[in-house]
TIDREN-961140 format. One line per field, with one value per residue (C-alpha): z, x, y; chain; residue number from 1. Coordinates in steps of 0.25 Angstrom, whole numbers, plus 2048, in hexadecimal, padded with zeros to 3 digits. Layout:
! residues N
Z	(Z, ...)
X	(X, ...)
Y	(Y, ...)
unit	(A, ...)
pos	(NUM, ...)
***
This chain:
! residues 36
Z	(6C1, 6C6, 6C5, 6C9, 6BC, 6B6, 6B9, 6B1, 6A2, 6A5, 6AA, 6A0, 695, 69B, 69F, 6AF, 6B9, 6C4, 6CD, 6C5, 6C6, 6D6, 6D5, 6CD, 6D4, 6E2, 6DD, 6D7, 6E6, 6EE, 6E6, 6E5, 6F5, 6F7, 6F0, 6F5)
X	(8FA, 8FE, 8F1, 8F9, 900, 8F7, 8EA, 8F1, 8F0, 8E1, 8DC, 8E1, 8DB, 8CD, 8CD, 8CC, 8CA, 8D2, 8C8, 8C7, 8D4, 8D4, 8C7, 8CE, 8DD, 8D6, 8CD, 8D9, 8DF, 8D5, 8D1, 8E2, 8E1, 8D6, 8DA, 8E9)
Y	(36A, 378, 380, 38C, 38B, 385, 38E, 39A, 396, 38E, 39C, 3A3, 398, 396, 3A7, 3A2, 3B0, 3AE, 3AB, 39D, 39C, 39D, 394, 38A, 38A, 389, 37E, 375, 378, 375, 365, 364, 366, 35E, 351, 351)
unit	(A, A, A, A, A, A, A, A, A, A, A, A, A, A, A, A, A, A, A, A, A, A, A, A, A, A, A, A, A, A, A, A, A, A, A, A)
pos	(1, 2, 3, 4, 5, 6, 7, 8, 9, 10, 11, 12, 13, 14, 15, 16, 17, 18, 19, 20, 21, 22, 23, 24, 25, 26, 27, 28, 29, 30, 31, 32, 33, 34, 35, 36)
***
């Protein structure tokens, strides 16, 4: 999945700030990173 792509419409359906956003894309990169 592309969360940078795919982060847009969720934020906008579940009313996200963008600091969740950040919270959230920096989380999916950092267990990504870990378990490759």
């Amino acid at each position: 999945v592309n969360m940078s792509i795919a982060i847009l419409p969720m934020s906008a359906e579940f009313k996200w700030s963008p600091a969740t956003v950040g919270l959230i894309q920096s989380s999916f990169f950092w267990g990504y990173l870990l378990t490759q």
